[in-house]
TORTORVO-111796 format. One record per residue (C-alpha): x, y, z; chain; residue number from 1. Coordinates in steps of 0.02 Angstrom, whole numbers. Layout:
<recs>
<rec x="X" y="Y" z="Z" chaine="A" num="NUM"/>
...
</recs>
This chain:
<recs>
<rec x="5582" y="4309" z="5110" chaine="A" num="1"/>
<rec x="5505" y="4158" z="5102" chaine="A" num="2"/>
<rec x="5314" y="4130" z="5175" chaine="A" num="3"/>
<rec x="5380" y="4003" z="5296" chaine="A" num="4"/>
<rec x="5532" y="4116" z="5371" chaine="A" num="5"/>
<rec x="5397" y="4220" z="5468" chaine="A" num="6"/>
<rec x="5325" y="4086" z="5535" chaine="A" num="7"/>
<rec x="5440" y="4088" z="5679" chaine="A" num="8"/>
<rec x="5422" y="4275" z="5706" chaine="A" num="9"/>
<rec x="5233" y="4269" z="5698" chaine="A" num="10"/>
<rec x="5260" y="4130" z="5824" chaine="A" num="11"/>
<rec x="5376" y="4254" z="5944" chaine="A" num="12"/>
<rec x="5273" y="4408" z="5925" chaine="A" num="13"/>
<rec x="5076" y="4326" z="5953" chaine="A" num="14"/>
<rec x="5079" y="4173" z="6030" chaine="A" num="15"/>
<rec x="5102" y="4223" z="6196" chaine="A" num="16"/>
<rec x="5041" y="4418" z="6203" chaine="A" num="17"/>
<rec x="5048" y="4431" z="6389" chaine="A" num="18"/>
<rec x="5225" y="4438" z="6379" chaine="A" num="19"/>
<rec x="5327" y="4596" z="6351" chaine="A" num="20"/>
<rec x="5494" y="4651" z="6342" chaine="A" num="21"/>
<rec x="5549" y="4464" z="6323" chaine="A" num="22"/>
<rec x="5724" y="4432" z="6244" chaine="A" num="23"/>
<rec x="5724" y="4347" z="6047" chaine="A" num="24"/>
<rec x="5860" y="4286" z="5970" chaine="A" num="25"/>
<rec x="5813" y="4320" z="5771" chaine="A" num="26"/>
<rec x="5950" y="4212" z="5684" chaine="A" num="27"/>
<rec x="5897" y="4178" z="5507" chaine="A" num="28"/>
<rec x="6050" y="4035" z="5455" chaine="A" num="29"/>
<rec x="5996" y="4079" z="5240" chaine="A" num="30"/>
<rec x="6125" y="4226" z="5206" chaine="A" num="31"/>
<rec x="5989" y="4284" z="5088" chaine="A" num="32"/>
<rec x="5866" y="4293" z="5238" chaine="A" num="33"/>
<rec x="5991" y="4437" z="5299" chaine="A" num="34"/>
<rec x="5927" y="4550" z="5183" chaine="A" num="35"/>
<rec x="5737" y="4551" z="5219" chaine="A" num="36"/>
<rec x="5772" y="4560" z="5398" chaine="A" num="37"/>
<rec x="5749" y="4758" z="5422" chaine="A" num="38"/>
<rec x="5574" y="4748" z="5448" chaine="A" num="39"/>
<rec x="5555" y="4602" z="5575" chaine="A" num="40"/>
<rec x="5668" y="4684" z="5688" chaine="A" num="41"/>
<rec x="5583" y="4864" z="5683" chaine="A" num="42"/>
<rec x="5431" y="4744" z="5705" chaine="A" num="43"/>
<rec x="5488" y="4667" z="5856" chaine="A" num="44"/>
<rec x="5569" y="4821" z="5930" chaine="A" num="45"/>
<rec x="5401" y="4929" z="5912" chaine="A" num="46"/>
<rec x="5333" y="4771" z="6050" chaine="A" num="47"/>
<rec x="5440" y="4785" z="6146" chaine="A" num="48"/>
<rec x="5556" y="4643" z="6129" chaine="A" num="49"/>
<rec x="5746" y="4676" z="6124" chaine="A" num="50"/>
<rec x="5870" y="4600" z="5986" chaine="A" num="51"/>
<rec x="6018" y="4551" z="6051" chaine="A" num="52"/>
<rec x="6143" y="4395" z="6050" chaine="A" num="53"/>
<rec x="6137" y="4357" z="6253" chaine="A" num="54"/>
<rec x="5967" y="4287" z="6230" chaine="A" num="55"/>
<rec x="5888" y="4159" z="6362" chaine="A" num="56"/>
<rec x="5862" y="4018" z="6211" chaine="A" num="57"/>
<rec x="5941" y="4006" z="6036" chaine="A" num="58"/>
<rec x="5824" y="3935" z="5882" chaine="A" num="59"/>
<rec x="5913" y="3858" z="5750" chaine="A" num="60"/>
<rec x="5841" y="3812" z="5584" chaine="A" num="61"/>
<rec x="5944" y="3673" z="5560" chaine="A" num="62"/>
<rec x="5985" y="3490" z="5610" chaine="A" num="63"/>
<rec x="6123" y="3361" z="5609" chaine="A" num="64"/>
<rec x="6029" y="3251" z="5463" chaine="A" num="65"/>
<rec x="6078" y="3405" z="5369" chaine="A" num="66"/>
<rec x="6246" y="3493" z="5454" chaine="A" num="67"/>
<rec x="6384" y="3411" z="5527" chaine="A" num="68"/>
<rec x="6416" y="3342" z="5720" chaine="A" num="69"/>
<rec x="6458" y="3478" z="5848" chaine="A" num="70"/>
<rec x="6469" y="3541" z="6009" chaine="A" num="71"/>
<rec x="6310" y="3621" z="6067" chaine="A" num="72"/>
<rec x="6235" y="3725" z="6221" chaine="A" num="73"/>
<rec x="6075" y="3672" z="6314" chaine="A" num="74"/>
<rec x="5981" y="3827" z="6272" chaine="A" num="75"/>
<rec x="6012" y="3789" z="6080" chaine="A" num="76"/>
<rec x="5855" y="3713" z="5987" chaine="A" num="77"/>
<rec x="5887" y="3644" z="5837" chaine="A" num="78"/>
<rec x="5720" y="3654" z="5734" chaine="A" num="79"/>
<rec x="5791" y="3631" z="5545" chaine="A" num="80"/>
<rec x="5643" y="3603" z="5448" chaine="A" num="81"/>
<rec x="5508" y="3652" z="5545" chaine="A" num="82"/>
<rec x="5423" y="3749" z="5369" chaine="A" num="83"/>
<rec x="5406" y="3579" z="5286" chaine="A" num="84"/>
<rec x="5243" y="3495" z="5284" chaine="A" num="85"/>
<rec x="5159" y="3332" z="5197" chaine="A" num="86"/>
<rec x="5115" y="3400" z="5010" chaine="A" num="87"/>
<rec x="4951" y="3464" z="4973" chaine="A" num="88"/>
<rec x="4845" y="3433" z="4809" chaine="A" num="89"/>
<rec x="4911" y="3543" z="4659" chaine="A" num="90"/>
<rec x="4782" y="3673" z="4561" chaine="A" num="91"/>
<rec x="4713" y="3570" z="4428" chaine="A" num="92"/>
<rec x="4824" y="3645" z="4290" chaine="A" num="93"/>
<rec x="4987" y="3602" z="4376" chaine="A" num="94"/>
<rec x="4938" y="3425" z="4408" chaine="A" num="95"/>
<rec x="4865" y="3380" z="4232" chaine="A" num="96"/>
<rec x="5038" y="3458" z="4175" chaine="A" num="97"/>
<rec x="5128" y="3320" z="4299" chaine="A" num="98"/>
<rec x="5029" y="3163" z="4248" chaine="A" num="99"/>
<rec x="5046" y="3202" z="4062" chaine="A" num="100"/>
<rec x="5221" y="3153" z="4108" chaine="A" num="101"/>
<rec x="5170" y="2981" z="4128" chaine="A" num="102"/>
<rec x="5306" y="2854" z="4176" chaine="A" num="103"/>
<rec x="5456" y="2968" z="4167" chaine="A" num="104"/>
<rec x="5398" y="3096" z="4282" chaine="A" num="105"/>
<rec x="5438" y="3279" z="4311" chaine="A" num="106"/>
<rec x="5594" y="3383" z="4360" chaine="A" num="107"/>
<rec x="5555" y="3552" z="4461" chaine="A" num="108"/>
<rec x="5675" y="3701" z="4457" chaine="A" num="109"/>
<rec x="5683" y="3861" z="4576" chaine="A" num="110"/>
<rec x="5821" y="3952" z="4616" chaine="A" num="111"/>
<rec x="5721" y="4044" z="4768" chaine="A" num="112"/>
<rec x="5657" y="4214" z="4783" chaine="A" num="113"/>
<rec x="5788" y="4329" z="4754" chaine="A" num="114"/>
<rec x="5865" y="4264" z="4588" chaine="A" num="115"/>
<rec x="5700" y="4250" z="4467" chaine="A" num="116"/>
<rec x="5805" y="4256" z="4317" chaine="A" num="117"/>
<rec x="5987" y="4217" z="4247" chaine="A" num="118"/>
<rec x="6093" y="4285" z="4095" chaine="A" num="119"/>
<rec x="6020" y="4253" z="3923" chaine="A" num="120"/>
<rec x="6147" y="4134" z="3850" chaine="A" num="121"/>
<rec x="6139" y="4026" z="4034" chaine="A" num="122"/>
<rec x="5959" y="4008" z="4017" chaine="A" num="123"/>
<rec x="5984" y="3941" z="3832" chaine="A" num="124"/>
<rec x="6082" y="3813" z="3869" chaine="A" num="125"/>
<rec x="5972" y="3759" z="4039" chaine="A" num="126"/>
<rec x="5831" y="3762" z="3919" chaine="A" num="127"/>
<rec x="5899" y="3683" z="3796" chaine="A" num="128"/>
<rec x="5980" y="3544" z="3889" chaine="A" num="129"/>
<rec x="5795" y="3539" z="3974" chaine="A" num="130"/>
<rec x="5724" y="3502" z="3785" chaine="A" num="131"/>
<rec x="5821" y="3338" z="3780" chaine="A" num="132"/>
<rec x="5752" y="3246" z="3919" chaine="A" num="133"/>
<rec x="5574" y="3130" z="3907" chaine="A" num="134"/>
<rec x="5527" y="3227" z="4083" chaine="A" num="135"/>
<rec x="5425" y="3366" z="4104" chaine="A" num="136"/>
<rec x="5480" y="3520" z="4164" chaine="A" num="137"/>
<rec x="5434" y="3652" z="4278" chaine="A" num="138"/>
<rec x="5536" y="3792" z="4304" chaine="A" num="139"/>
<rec x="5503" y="3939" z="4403" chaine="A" num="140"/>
<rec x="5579" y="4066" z="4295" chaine="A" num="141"/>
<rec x="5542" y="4254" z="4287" chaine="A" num="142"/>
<rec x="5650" y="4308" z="4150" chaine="A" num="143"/>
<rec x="5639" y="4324" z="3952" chaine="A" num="144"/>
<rec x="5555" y="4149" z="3869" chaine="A" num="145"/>
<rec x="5734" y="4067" z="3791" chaine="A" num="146"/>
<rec x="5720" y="4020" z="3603" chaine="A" num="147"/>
<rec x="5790" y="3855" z="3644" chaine="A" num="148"/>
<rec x="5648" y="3800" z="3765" chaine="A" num="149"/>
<rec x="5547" y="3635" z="3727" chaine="A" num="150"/>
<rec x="5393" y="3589" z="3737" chaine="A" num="151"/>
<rec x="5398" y="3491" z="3903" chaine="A" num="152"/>
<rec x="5462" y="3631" z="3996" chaine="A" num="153"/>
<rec x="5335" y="3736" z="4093" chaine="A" num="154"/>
<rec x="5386" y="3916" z="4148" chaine="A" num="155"/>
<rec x="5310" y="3982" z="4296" chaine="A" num="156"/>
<rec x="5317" y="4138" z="4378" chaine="A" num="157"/>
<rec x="5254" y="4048" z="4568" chaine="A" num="158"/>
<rec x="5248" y="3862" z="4599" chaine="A" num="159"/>
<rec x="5195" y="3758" z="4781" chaine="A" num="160"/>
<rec x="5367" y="3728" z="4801" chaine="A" num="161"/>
<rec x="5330" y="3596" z="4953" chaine="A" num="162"/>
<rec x="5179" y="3537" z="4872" chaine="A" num="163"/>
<rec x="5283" y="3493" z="4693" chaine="A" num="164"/>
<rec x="5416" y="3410" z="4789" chaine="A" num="165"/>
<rec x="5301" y="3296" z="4884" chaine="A" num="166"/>
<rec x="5206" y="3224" z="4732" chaine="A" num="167"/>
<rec x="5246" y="3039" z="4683" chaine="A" num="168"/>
<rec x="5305" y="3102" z="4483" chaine="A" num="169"/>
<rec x="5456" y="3222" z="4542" chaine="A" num="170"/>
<rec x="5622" y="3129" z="4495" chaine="A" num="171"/>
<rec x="5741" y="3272" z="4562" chaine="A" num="172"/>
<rec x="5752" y="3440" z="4598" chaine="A" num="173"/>
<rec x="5852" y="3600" z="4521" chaine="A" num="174"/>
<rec x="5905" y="3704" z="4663" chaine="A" num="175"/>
<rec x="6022" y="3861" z="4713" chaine="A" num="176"/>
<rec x="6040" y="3784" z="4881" chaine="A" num="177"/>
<rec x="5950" y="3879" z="4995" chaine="A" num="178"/>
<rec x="5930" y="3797" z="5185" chaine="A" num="179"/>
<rec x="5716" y="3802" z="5128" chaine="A" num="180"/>
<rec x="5742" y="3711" z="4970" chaine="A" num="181"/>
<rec x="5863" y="3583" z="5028" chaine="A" num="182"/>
<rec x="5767" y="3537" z="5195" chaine="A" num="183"/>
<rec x="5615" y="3538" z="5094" chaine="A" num="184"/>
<rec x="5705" y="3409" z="4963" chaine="A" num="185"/>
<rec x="5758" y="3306" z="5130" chaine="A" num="186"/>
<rec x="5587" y="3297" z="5198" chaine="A" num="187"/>
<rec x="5526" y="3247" z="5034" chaine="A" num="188"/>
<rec x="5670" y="3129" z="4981" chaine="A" num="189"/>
<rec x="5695" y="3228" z="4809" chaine="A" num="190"/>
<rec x="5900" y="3233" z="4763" chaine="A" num="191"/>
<rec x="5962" y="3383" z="4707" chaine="A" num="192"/>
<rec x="6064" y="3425" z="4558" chaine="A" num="193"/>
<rec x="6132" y="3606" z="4628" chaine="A" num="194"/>
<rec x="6170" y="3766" z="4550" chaine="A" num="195"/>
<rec x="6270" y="3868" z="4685" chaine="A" num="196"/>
<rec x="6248" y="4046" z="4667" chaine="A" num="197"/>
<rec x="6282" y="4160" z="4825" chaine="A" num="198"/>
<rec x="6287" y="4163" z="5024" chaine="A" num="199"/>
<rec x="6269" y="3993" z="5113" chaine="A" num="200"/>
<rec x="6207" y="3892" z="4947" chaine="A" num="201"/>
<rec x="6376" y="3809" z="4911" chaine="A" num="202"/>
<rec x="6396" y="3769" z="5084" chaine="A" num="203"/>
<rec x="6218" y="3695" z="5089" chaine="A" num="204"/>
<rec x="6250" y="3594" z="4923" chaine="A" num="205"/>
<rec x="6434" y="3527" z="5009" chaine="A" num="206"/>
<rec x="6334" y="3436" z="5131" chaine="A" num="207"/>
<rec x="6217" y="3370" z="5020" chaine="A" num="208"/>
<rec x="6336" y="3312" z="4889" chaine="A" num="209"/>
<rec x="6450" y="3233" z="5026" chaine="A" num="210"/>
<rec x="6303" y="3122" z="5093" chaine="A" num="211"/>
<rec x="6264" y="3065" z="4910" chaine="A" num="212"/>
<rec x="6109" y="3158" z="4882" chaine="A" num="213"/>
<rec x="6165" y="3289" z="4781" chaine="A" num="214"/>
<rec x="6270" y="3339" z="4598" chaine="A" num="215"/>
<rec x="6330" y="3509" z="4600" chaine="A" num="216"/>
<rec x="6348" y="3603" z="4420" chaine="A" num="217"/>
<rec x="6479" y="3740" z="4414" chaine="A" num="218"/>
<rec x="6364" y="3883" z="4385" chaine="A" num="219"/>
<rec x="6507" y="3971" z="4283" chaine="A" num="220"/>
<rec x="6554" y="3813" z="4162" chaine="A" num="221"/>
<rec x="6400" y="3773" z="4137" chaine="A" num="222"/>
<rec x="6338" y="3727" z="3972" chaine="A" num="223"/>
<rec x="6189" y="3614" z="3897" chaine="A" num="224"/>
<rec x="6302" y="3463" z="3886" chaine="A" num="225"/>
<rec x="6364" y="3475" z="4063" chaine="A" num="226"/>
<rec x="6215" y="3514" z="4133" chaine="A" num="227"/>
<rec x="6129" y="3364" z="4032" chaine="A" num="228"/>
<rec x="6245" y="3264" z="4095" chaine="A" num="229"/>
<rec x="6216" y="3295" z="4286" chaine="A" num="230"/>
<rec x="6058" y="3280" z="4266" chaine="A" num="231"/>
<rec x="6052" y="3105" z="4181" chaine="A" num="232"/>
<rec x="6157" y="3071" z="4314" chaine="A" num="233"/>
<rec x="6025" y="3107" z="4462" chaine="A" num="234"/>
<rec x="5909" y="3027" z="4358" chaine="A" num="235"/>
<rec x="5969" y="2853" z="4327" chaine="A" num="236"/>
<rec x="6095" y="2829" z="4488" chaine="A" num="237"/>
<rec x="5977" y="2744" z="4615" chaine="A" num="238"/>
<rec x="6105" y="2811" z="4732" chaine="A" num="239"/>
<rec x="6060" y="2987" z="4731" chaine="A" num="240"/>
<rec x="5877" y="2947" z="4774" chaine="A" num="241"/>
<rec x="5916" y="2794" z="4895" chaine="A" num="242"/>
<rec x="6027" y="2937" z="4997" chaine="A" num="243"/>
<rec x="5899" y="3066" z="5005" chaine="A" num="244"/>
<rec x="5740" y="2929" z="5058" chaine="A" num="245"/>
<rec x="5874" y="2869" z="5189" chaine="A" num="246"/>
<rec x="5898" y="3059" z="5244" chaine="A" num="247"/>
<rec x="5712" y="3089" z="5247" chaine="A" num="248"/>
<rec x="5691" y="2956" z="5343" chaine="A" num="249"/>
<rec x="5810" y="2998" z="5475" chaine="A" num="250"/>
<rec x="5728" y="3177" z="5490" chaine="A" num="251"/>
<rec x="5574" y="3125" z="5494" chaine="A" num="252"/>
<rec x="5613" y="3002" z="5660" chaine="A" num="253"/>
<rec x="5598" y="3122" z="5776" chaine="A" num="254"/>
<rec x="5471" y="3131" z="5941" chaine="A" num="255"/>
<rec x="5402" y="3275" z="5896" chaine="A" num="256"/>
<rec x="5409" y="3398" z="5754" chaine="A" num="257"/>
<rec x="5532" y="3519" z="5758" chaine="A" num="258"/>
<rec x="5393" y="3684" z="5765" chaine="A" num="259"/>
<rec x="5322" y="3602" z="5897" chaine="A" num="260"/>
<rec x="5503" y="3594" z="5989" chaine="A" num="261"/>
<rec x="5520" y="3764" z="5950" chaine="A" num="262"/>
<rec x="5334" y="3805" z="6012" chaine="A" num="263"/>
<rec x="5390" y="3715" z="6183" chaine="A" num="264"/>
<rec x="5552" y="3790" z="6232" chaine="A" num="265"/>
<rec x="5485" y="3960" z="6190" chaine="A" num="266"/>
<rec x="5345" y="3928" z="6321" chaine="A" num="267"/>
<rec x="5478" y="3839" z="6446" chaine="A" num="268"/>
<rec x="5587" y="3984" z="6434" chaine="A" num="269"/>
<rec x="5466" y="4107" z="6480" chaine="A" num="270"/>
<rec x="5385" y="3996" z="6619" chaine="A" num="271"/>
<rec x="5558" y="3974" z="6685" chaine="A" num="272"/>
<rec x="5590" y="4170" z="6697" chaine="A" num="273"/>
<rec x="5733" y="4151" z="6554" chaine="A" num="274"/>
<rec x="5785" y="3953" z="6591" chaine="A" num="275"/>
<rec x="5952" y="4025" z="6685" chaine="A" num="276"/>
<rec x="5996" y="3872" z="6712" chaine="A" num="277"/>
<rec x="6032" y="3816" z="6530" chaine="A" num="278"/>
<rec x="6139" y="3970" z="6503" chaine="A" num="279"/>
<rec x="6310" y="3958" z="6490" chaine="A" num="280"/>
<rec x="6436" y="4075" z="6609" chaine="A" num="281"/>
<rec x="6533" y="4127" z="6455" chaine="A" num="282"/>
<rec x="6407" y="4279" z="6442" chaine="A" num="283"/>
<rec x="6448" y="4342" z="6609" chaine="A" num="284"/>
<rec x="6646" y="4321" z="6600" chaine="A" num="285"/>
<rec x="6758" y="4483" z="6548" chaine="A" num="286"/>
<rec x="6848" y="4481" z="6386" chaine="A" num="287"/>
<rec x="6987" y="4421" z="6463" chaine="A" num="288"/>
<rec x="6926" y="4273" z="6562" chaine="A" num="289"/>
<rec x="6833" y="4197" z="6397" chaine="A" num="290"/>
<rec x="6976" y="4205" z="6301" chaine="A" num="291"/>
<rec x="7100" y="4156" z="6440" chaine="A" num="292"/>
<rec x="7198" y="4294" z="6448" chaine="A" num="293"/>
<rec x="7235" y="4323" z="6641" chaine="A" num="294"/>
<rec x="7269" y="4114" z="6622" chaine="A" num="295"/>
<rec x="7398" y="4125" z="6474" chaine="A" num="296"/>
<rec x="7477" y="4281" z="6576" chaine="A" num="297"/>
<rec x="7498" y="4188" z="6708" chaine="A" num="298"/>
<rec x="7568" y="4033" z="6623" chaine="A" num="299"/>
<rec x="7672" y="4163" z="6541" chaine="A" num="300"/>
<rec x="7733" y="4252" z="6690" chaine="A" num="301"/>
<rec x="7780" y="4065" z="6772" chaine="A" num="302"/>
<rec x="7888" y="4044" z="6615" chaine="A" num="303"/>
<rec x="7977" y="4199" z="6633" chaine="A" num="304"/>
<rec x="8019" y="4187" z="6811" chaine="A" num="305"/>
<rec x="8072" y="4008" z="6785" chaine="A" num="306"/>
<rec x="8190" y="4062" z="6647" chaine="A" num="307"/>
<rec x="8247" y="4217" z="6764" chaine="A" num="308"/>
<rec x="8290" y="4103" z="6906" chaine="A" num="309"/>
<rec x="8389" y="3995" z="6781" chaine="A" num="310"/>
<rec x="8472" y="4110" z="6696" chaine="A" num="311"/>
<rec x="8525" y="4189" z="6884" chaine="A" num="312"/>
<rec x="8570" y="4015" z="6967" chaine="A" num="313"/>
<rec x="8687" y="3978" z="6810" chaine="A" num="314"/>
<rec x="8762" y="4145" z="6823" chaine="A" num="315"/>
<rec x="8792" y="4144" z="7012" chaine="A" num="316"/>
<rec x="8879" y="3971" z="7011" chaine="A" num="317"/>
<rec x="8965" y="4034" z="6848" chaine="A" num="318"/>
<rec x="9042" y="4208" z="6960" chaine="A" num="319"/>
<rec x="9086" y="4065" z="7092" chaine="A" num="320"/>
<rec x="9177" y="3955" z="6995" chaine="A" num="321"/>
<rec x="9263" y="4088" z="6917" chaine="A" num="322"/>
<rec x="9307" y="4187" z="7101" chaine="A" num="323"/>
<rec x="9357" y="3996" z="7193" chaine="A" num="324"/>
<rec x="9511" y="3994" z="7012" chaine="A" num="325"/>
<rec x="9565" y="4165" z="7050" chaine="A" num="326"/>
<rec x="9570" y="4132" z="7237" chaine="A" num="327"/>
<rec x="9697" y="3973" z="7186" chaine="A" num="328"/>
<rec x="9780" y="4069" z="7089" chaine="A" num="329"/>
<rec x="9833" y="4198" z="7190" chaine="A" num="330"/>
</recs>
């Protein structure tokens, strides 16, 4: 899990120790994030704090720069990037390695924590497609050293992810399409030229490449030519980068930053005894009520006993009719 993802929980669990028992809502949006989640919820339960989906406020690492418009509760906190931070200076290796780029600038690939590596013949033709641009490269790559890689590709087994992306030489950025990576990119301004592997990533990347600051490479078709080619792309369309700097600068026009939102509802909540007020009553309605059952029976029953009386008035004046002839008749 990334450093930044217990952030939050360190937040939950120490900042205010006078509290116990409290309810936390742990909702990690990065599918990935799923995985590593075993031990901050035996961490949290051994404090005393209970898991559980009716809690008093819901932290979302997310925002509507990034996802789309929609409806929302009052006890939802949206606090997407609340990891990012301005970039640091890099160690002195790293950023002699970025200014021997000189004008062209460098290109940073990670495809996140779980995924160090890919198949052989993939990373031949990344590398090799690499080996053809004036950029340098850094790529955080854990596998076997490809025969076709060039000389301005750097391999790297850890790189300041947030610090790379905020330096004035990175032209674009290599990604999976992790929710980190992408609101990191965003805070930064760096478009993305995506590589879509699992979970949420090509959900993340479909967001990205709808608001013009991201091309997404087919992971599967992917060869040095096509790859090349979206990444010339990124490069020299002023789009890609005008898109991103706009998004950035959107996310960045907020009152406060989003840990500190977070920081501040926590603390209102628990002054508040749990904030009732901002809860919704859908929590405390049976099955049946939420989902409108005893309503749609009732709309149902109406029907019926419409269509009953009908059905019974036609066949009444129908016997009538029918008796009043035979009376004539007779």
């Amino acid at each position: 899990m990334h450093r930044s993802d217990y952030i939050l929980i360190t937040l939950l669990i120490f900042t205010l120790p006078g509290v116990h028992g409290g309810k936390i809502l742990v909702f990690p949006l990065d599918g990935s994030h799923w995985v590593n989640m075993k031990v901050l919820i035996e961490e949290l339960h051994s404090r005393g704090h209970s898991i559980t989906v009716a809690a008093d406020i819901w932290l979302m690492r997310n925002d509507f720069v990034f996802e789309f418009p929609r409806p929302t509760m009052p006890n939802v906190v949206y606090m997407g990037g609340f990891q990012c931070k301005p970039a640091k200076p890099l160690p002195q290796d790293l950023e002699e390695f970025v200014q021997s780029s000189g004008e062209h600038g460098v290109i940073i690939m990670s495809l996140g924590t779980i995924i160090g590596k890919l198949p052989h013949d993939i990373a031949e033709e990344i590398a090799a497609a690499f080996s053809q641009l004036p950029q340098k490269i850094i790529w955080k790559y854990t596998g076997e050293r490809p025969e076709s890689l060039g000389n301005n590709t750097l391999l790297v087994k850890w790189m300041p992810q947030n610090d790379l992306l905020g330096h004035p030489k990175t032209r674009a950025f290599v990604a999976h399409g992790g929710t980190n990576g992408v609101q990191e990119a965003i805070y930064h301004g760096v478009p993305i030229v995506g590589l879509p592997l699992i979970f949420d990533q090509p959900d993340n990347l479909s967001k990205m490449k709808i608001r013009g600051a991201a091309k997404i490479v087919d992971i599967a078709n992917l060869d040095r030519s096509i790859f090349l080619q979206a990444l010339q792309e990124v490069l020299h369309e002023p789009s890609y980068r005008m898109n991103m700097q706009r998004l950035s600068r959107l996310h960045l026009d907020q009152p406060m930053k989003p840990l500190d939102r977070a920081i501040f509802w926590i603390e209102f909540v628990m002054r508040h005894k749990g904030a009732a007020h901002l809860l919704t009553e859908s929590f405390r309605m049976p099955w049946y009520a939420y989902h409108s059952v005893d309503v749609i029976a009732v709309l149902l029953a109406a029907v019926f006993l419409m269509l009953l009386t009908t059905v019974a008035v036609i066949r009444f004046l129908c016997c009538r009719v029918c008796f009043k002839r035979k009376s004539k008749q007779e």
